[in-house]
C-alpha positions as CSV (number, residue, x, y, z in Angstrom):
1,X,44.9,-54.7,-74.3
2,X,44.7,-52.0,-71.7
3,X,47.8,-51.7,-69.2
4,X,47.7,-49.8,-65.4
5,X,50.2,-48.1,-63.9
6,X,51.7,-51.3,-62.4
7,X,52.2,-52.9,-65.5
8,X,49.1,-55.4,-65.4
9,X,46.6,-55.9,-67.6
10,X,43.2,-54.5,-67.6
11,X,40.9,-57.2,-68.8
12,X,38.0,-57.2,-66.1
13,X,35.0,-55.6,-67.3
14,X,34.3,-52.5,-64.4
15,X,32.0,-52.8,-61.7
16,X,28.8,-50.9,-60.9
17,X,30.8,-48.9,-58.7
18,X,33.3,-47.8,-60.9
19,X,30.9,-47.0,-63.7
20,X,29.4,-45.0,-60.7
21,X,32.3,-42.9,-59.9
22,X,33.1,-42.4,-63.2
23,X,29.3,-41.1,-63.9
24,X,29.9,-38.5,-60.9
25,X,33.3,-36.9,-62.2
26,X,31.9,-36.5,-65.9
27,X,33.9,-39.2,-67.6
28,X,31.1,-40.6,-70.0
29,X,30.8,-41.2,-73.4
30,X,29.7,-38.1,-75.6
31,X,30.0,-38.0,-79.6
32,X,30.4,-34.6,-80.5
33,X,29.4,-35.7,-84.6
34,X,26.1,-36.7,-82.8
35,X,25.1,-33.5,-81.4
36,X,26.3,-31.9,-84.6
37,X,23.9,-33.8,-86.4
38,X,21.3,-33.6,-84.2
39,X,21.9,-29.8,-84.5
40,X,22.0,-29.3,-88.1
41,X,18.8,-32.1,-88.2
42,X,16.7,-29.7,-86.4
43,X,17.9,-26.8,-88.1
44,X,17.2,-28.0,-91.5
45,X,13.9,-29.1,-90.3
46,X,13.1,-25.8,-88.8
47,X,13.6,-23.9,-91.8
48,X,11.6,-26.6,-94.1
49,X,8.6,-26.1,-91.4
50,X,8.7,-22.4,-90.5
51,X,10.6,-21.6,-93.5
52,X,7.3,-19.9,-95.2
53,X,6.8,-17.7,-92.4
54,X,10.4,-16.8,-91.4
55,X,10.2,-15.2,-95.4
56,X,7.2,-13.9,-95.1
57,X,8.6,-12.0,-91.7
58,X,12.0,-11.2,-93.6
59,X,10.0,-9.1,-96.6
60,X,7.7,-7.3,-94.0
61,X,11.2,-6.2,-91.9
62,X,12.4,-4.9,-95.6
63,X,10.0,-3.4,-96.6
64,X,9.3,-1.6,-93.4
65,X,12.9,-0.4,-93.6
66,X,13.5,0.5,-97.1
67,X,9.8,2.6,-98.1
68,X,10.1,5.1,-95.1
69,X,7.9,8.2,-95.3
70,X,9.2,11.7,-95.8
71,X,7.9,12.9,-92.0
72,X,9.8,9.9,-90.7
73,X,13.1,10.6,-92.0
74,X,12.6,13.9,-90.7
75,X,12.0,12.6,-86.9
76,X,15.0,11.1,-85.4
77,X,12.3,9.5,-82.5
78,X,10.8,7.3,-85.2
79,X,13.9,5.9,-86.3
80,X,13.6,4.7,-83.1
81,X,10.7,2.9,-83.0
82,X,10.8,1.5,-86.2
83,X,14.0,-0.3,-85.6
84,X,12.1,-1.5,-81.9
85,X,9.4,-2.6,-84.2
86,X,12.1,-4.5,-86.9
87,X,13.6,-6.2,-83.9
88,X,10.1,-7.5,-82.4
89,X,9.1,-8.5,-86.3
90,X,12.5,-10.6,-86.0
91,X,12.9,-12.6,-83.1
92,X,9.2,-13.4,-83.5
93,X,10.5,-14.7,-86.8
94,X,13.4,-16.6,-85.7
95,X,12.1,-18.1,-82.1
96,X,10.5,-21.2,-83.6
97,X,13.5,-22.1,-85.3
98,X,15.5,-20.8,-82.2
99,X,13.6,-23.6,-80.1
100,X,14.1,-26.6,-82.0
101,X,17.8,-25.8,-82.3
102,X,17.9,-25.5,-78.9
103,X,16.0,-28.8,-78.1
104,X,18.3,-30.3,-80.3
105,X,21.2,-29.0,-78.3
106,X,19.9,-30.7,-75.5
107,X,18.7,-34.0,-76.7
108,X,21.7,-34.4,-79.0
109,X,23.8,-35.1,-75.6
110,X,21.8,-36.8,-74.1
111,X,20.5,-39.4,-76.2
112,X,24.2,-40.8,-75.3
113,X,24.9,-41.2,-71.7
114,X,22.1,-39.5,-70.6
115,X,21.8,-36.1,-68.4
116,X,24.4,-35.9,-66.6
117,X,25.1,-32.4,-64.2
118,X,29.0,-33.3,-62.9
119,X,30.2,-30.2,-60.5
120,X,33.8,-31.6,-60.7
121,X,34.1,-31.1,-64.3
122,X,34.0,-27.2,-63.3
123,X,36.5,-27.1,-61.3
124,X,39.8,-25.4,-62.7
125,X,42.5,-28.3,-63.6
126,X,45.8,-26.9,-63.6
127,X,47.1,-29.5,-65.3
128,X,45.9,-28.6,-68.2
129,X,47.2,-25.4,-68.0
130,X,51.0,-27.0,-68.5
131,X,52.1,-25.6,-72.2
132,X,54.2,-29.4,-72.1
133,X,50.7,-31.7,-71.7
134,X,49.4,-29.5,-74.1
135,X,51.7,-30.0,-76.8
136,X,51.7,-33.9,-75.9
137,X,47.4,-33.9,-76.4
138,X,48.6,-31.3,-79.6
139,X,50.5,-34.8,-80.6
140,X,48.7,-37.6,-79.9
141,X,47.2,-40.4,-81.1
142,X,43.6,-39.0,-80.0
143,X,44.5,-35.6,-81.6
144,X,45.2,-37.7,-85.2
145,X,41.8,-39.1,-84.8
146,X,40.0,-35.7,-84.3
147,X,42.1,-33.8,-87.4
148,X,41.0,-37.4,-89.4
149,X,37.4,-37.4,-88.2
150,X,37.4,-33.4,-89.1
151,X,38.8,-33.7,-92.9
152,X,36.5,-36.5,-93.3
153,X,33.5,-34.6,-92.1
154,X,34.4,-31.8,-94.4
155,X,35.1,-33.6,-97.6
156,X,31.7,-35.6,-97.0
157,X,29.6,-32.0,-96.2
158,X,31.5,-30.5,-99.4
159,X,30.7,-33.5,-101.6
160,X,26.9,-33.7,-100.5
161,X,26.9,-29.7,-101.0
162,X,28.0,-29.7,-104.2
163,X,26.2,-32.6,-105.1
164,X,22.9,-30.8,-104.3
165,X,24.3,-27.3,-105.6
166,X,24.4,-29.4,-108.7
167,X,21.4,-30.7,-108.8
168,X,19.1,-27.6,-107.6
169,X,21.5,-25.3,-109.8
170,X,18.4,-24.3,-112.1
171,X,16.1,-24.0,-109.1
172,X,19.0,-21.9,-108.2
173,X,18.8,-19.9,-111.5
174,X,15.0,-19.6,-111.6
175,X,14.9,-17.4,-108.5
176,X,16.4,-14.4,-110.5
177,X,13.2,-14.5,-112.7
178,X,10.6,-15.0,-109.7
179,X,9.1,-12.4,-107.8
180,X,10.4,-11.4,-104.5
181,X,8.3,-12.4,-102.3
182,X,8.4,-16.1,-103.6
183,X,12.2,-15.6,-104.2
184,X,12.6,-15.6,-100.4
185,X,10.4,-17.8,-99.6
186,X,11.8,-20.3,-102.4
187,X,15.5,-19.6,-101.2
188,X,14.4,-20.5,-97.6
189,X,13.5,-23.6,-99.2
190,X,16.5,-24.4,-101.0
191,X,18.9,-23.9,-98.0
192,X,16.1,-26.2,-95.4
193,X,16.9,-28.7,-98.2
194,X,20.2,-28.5,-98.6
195,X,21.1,-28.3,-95.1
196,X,19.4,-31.3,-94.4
197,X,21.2,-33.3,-97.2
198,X,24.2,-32.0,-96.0
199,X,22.9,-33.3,-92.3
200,X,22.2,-36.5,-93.5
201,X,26.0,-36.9,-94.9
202,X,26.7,-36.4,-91.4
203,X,24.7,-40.0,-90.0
204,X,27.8,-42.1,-91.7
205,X,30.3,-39.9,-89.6
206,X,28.1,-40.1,-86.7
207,X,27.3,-43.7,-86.7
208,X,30.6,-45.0,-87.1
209,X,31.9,-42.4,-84.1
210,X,29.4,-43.0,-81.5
211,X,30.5,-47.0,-81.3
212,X,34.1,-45.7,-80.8
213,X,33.1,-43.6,-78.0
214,X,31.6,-46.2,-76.7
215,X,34.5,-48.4,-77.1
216,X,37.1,-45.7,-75.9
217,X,34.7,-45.1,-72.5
218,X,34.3,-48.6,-71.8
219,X,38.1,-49.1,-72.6
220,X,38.9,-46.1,-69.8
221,X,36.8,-48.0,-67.2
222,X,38.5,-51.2,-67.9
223,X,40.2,-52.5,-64.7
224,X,42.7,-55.6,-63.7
225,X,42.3,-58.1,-61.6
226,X,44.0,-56.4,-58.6
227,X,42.0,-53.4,-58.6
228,X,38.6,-55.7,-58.2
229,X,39.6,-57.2,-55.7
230,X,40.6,-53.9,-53.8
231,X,37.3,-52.5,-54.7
232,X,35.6,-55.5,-53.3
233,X,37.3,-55.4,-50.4
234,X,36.9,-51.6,-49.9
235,X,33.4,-52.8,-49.9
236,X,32.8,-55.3,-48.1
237,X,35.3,-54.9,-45.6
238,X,38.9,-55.9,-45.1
239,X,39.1,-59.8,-43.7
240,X,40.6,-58.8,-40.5
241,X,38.3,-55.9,-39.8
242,X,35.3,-58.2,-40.5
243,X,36.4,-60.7,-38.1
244,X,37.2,-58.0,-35.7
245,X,33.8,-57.0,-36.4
246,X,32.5,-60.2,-35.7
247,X,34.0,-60.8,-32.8
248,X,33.0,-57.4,-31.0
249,X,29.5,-58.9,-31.8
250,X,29.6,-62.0,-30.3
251,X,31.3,-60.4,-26.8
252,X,28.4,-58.4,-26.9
253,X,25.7,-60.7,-27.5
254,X,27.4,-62.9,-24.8
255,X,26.9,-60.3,-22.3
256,X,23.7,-59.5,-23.2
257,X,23.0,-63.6,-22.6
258,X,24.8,-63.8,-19.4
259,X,22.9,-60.9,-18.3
260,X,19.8,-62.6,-19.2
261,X,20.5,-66.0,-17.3
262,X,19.6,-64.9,-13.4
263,X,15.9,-64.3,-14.9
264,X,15.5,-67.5,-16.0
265,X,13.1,-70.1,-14.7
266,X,15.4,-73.3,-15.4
267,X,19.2,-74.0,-16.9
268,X,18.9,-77.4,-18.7
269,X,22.4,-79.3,-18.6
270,X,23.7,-82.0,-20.5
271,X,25.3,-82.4,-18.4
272,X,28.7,-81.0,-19.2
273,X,29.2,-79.8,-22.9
274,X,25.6,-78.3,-23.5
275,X,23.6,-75.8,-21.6
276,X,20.0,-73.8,-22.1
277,X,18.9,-71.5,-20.3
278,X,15.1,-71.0,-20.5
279,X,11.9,-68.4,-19.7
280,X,8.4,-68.4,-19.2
281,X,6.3,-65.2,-18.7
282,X,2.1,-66.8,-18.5
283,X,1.4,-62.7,-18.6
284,X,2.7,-62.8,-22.0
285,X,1.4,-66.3,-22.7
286,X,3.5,-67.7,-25.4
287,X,6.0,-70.6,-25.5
288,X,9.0,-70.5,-23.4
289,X,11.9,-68.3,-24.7
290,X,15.7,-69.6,-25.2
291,X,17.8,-66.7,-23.3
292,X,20.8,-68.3,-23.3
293,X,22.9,-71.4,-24.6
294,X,26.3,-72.2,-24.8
295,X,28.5,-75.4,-25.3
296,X,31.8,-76.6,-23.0
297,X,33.2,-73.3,-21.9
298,X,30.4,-71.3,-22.4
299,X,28.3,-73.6,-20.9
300,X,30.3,-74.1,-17.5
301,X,29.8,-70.6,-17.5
302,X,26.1,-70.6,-17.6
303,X,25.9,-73.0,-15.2
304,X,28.8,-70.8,-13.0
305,X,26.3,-67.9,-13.5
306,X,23.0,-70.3,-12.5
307,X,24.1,-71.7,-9.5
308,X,25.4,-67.9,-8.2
309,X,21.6,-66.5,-8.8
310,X,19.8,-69.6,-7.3
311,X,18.6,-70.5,-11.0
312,X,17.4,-74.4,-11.0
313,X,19.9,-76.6,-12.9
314,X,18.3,-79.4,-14.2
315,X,19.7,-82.5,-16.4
316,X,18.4,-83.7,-19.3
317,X,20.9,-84.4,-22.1
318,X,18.6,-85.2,-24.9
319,X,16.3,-81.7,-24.1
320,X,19.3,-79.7,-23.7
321,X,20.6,-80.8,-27.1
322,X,17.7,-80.5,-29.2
323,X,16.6,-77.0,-27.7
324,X,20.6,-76.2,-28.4
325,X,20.4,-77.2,-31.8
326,X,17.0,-76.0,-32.9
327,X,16.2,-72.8,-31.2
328,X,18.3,-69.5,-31.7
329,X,18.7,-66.4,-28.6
330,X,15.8,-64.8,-27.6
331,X,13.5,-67.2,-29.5
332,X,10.3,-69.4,-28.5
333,X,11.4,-73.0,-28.2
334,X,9.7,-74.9,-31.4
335,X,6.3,-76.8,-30.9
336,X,7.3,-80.1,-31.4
337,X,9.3,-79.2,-27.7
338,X,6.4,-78.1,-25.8
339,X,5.2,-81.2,-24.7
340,X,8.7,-81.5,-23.2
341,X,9.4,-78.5,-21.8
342,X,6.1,-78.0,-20.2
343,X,7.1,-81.0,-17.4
344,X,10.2,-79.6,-17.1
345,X,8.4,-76.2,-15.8
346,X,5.9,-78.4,-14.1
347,X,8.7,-79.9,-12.1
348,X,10.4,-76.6,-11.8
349,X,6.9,-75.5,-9.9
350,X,7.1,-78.3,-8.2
351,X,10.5,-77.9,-6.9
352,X,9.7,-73.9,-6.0
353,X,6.5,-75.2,-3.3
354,X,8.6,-77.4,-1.8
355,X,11.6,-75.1,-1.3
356,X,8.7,-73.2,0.0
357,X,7.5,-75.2,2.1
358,X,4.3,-75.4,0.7
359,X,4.7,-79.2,-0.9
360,X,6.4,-82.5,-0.8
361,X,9.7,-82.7,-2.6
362,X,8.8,-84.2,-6.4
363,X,10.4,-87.3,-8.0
364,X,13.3,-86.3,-10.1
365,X,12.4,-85.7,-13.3
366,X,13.2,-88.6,-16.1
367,X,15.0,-88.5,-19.1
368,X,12.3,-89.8,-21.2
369,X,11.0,-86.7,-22.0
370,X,8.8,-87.0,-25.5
371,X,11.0,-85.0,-28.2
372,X,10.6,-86.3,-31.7
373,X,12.9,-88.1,-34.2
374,X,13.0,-84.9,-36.0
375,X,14.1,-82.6,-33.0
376,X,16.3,-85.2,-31.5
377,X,20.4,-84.8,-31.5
378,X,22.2,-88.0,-29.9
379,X,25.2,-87.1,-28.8
């Protein structure tokens, strides 16, 4: 089991951002046997495909080269162009092959991991550069399992080469009797084949070190319990920030609703330990909007705030707590209310003529108002 620096454990499996982080700097799993294989694969195959032609291309060159006309050697100009002419012959010769090694190049890595461009890994580590952490990687357990994974990949590659050296050794023999033109092409053959032989003894090797590169890179990202729950709280927030956070909020949205209270129509009052303050535009149509509520404190300040701007206070316990409980800020009061809240503006109205003096002064308005069972809150 994994240990940190400070001595505890590392058995929680690491988070998204983590893996994340670790994606950026570089730190993935590669398997170097896998992109050797993949290599060799693609090389045996391109010989086995193109092979034909690649021989064909190789006698043309030769034979260009080695029957050269009297007036040729005599011009040092055509020299020249006949070695122009051997180049062209040969990279057209070679490119196919050229390709698929170099598509294999890049699949090989990323068929584990994925592409992955990390900057940071460019960047000069002087650390490395210390003759004493180089002898200690020289040393280590990680350097035993390279050298092991090395002479085990060379024994295998030798013993699946000499086991197809044995087999083909009359194939082998044959070409000194054959004529040269199907020499080449046959010994173009022979190495395709025994290349990819040789690649295939390479899959064992390969398929037992990807898993431990897997293992090893999921082992690096391994984290303990302490470092989680840094990481969650970098993320989320420290406790006391949050609440800090919080707080700023609510000042702010309390201003915003103390601000809102001189433009409201009516303040209904419980009449001490709830209070709602409430708005009705008929240009906007709509139900009446909740611009501010509060409970003890907060309340007596609402009501402070009312009284100060000429803002009707009127009581009705049961209203003011169901609006309190079931309507949020700057939100239209819920259906089963309008009934309700449309005689308390009625009375408001009402109470506006006759300050007026353009009606008689109305009954006080009743606490019967029809809420429902469902809206209801008894105190």
């Amino acid at each position: 089991m994994a240990e940190s620096e400070s001595g505890q454990d590392k058995t929680e499996d690491p988070t998204d951002k983590r893996k994340k982080d670790s994606r950026e700097k570089g730190e993935i799993a590669r398997s170097k046997e896998l992109n050797t294989l993949a290599v060799m694969l693609a090389g045996a195959g391109g010989l086995l495909i193109y092979g034909g032609g690649l021989a064909l291309d190789l006698l043309e060159i030769m034979r260009l080269n080695f029957s050269l006309p009297r007036e040729v050697v005599l011009t040092p100009d055509a020299m020249g162009l006949y070695l122009l002419k051997s180049g062209k012959i040969a990279i057209i010769a070679v490119q196919p092959v050229l390709l698929t090694l170099l598509l294999a190049a890049i699949i090989g890595p990323i068929s584990l991991g994925g592409w992955l461009f990390a900057g940071s890994s460019l960047a000069p580590k002087f650390s490395r550069m210390n003759p004493a952490n180089g002898l200690k990687r020289m040393f280590s357990s990680t350097a035993l399992i390279e050298l092991l994974k090395a002479l085990a990949k060379f024994l295998l590659v030798l013993f699946v080469a000499l086991s197809v050296l044995r087999s083909d050794i009359d194939a082998l023999l044959r070409i000194a009797h054959e004529p040269l033109e199907q020499a080449i092409i046959h010994s173009v053959q022979l190495v395709g084949w025994s290349t990819l032989w040789m690649a295939c003894g390479l899959i064992l090797i390969a398929a037992v070190d990807v898993p431990v590169q897997l293992y090893q890179s999921h082992k690096k990202l391994l984290m303990t319990k302490q470092e989680v729950r840094d990481e969650h709280k970098d993320q989320e927030g420290r406790p006391e920030v949050k609440q800090r956070i919080r707080q700023l909020q609510r000042e702010m949205s309390q201003r915003r609703m103390m601000a809102a209270i001189p433009e409201a129509d009516v303040v209904i009052t419980n009449p001490t330990h709830y209070a709602v303050a409430l708005k009705y535009d008929p240009e906007k149509g709509g139900a009446p909007m909740l611009v501010a509520k509060g409970n003890d404190f907060l309340a007596l300040k609402i009501r402070e705030i009312a009284v100060a701007n000429n803002v009707l206070l009127l009581e009705s316990p049961a209203l003011a707590r169901s609006i309190y409980y079931s309507t949020e800020l700057d939100q239209e009061v819920p259906g089963g209310l309008y009934l309700a809240v449309a005689q308390v503006l009625a009375y408001v109205y009402q109470i506006r003529q006759y300050r007026a003096g353009k009606g008689k002064r109305p009954e006080p308005l009743k606490d019967d108002l029809p809420i429902p069972p469902d809206l209801r809150r008894d105190s």
